[in-house]
C-alpha positions in Angstrom: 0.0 0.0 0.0 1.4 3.6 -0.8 2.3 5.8 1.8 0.9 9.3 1.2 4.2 12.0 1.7 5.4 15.2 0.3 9.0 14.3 0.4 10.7 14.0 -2.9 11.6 10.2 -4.0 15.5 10.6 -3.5 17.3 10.8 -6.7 20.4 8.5 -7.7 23.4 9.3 -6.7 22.2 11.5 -3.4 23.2 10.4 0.3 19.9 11.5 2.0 19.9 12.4 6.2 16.6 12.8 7.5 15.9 14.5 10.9 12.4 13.9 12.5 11.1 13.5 16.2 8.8 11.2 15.5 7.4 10.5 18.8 7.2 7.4 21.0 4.7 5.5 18.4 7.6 5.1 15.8 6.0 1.5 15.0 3.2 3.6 13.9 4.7 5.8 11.5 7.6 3.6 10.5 6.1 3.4 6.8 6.4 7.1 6.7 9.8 6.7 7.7 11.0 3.9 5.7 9.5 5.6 2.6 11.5 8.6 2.6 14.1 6.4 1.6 16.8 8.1 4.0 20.0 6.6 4.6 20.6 7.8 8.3 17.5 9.4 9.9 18.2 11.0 13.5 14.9 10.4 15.4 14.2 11.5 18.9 11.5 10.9 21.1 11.8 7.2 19.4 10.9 3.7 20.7 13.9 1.2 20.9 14.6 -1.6 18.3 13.0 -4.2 20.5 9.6 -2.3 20.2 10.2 -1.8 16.2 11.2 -5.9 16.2 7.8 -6.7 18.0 5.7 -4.6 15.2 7.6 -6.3 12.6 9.2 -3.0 11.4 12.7 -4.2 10.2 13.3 -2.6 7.1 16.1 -1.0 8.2 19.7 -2.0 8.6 20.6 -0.8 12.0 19.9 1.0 14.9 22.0 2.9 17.6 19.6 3.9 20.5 20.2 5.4 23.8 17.0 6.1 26.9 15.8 5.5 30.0 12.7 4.1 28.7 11.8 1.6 25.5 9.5 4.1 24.4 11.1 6.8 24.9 14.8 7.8 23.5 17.3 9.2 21.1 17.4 6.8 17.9 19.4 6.8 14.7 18.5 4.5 12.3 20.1 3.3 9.0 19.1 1.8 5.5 21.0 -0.2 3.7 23.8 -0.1 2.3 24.3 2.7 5.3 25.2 1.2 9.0 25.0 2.9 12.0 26.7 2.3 15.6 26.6 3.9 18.7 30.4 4.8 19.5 30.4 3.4 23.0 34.1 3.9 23.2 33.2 8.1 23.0 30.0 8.2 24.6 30.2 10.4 27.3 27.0 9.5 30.0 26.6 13.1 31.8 25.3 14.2 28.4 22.7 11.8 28.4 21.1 12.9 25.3 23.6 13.5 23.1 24.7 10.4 21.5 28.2 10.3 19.7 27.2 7.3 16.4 29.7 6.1 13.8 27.8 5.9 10.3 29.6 3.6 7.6 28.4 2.8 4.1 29.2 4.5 0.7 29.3 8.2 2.4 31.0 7.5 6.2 31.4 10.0 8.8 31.0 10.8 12.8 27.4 12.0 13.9 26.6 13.8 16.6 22.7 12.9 17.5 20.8 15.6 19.7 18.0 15.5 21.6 18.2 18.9 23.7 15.9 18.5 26.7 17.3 21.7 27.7 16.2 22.0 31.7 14.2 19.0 31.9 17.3 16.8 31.1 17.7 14.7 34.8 21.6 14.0 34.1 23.8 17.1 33.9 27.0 18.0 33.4 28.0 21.0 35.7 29.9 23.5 34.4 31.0 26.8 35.6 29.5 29.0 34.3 26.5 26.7 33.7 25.6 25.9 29.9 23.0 23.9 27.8 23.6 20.2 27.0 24.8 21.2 23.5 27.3 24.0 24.0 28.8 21.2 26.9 28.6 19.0 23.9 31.0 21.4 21.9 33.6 21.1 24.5 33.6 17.6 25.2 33.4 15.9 22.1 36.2 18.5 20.6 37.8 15.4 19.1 35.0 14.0 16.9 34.5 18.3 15.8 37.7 17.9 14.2 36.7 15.2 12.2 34.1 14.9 9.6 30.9 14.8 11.2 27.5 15.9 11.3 25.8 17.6 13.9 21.5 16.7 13.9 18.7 16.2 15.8 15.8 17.9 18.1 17.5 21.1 19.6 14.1 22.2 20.9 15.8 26.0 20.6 15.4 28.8 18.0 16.8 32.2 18.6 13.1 33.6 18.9 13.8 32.0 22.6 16.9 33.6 23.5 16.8 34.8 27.1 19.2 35.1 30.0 19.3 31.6 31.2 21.7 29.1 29.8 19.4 26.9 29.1 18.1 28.7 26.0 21.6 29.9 24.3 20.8 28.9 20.8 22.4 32.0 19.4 26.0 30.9 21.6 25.9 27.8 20.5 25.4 28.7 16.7 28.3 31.2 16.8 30.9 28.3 18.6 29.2 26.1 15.9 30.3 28.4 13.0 33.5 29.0 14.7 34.3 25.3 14.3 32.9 25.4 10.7 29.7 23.9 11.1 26.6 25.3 9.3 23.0 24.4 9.2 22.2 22.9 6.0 18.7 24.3 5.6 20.2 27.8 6.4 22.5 27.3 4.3 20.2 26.3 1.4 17.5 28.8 1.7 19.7 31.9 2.2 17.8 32.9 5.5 19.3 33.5 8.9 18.3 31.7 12.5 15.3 33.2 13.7 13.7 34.6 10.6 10.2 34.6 10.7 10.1 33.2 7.1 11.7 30.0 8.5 9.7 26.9 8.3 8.6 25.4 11.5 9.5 21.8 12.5 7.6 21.6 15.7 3.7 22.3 16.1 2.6 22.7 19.4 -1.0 23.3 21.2 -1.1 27.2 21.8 -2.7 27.3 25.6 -4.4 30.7 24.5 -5.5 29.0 21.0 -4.0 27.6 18.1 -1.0 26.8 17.4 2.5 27.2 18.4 5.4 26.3 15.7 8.6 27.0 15.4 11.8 26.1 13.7 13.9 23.8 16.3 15.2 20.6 14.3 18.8 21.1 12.9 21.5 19.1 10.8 24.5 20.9 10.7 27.3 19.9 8.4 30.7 21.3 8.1 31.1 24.0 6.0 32.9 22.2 3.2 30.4 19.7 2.0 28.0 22.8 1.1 29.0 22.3 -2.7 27.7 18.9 -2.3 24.4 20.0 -0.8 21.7 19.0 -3.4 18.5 19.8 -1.9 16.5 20.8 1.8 12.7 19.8 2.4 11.0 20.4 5.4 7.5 18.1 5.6 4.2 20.1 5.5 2.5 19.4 8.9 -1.1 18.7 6.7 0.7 15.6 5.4 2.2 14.0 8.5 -0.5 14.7 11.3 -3.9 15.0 11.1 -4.2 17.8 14.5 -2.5 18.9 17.2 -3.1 17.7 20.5 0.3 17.3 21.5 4.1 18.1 20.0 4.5 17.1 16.7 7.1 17.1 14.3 7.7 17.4 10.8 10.8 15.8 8.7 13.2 17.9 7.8 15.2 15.9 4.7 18.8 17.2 3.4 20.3 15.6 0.0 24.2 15.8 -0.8 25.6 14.4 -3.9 27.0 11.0 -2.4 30.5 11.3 -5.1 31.0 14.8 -4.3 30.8 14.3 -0.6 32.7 11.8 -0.5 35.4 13.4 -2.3 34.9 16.0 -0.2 35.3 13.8 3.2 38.3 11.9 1.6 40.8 15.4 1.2 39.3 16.4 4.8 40.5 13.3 6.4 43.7 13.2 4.3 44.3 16.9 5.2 44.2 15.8 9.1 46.6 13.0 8.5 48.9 15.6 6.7 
């Protein structure tokens, strides 16, 4: 049976990362998922493997997961011929939901998968002066930065939130972002800047006055030099992937390199760090 979605069918060639909090129900919408035809999608607020096995959801290849609860947790999940691991070896627990995941297959690099629970996160790492989960991120996982990785996941931040509390730093941690030559691809693709009101939203929320609540707060930033690779951006339309809003929801955000160019493009990086 087809699966109604808006997405594009991925053309030949492209190495496709999907982003999408798809909620605890991921058995549910796993067709949705699987027909976007992504090679790595970075899903939070996902249900483990074992839930996916019991619904007979196994189209994919692989599955790094990390969470307190089966229903509940940071998920990245690969399609073949795309594998994806959780780098136990660099997983570093006080950032409980950021999860460091090695991604092999014809385009291979580091991933960095977020789920920013921002103050409601119950493991912390305390810093002085105090920062969010993702800017701590930035300074202990300075290794894997240096390499070539990609940065994705539920930030649940937008400048539009900026305020004096650490928790909501967006605009810090996109500045030490760009200072280590990471971009956001669908910035980078539609020419607008973090926090324009043009942006497209990625989370839908109920509006306790009335209607509706969205913003843009699902990210996948890339280093800088695979932006001549970068082939397209998509962002769902919330009509197509939920039918009303009664609690968060998310729409996919879907970013398409050229898999040759890219991986040209990771081969001189690595070979540069070598040199």
């Amino acid at each position: 049976m087809a699966v109604e979605i808006d997405i594009t069918p991925k053309p030949e060639g492209t190495y496709r990362i999907v982003v999408w909090t798809v909620g605890p129900a991921v058995e549910r919408r796993y067709p949705k998922l699987e027909a976007l035809e992504a090679d790595v999608v970075v899903a939070a607020r996902c249900g483990n493997e074992v839930r996916l096995i019991k619904a007979k959801r196994t189209a994919h290849s692989s599955m790094a997961w990390v969470g307190r609860h089966a229903q509940r947790g940071l998920g990245v999940l690969s399609f073949l011929p795309t594998f994806a691991k959780l780098d136990g070896g660099r997983w570093d627990q006080r950032l409980e939901w950021i999860m460091p995941v090695m991604v092999n297959g014809p385009v291979s690099h580091h991933l960095l998968a977020v789920w920013a629970l921002n103050e409601k996160a119950q493991v912390k790492f305390k810093t002085n002066p105090p920062a969010s989960q993702p800017i701590q991120m930035m300074r202990l996982y300075q290794r894997i930065l240096n390499k070539p990785t990609v940065i994705a996941g539920d930030f649940n931040n937008n400048p539009v939130f900026h305020r004096n509390d650490p928790n909501w730093d967006m605009l810090e941690l996109i500045a030490l972002l760009e200072t280590q030559g990471y971009v956001s691809a669908y910035h980078s693709f539609t020419g607008l800047e973090h926090g324009d009101p043009r942006e497209q939203a990625t989370r839908f929320r109920p509006d306790p006055i009335g209607g509706t609540d969205a913003h843009h707060v699902d990210y996948c930033f890339v280093p800088s030099q695979w932006l001549p690779a970068l082939r397209n951006v998509q962002v769902g339309n919330p009509d197509v992937w939920f039918s009303t809003v009664r609690a968060e929801e998310h729409v996919p955000v879907v970013i398409d390199f050229d898999q040759f160019v890219v991986r040209d493009i990771i081969a001189a990086m690595r070979k540069r760090n070598e040199d």
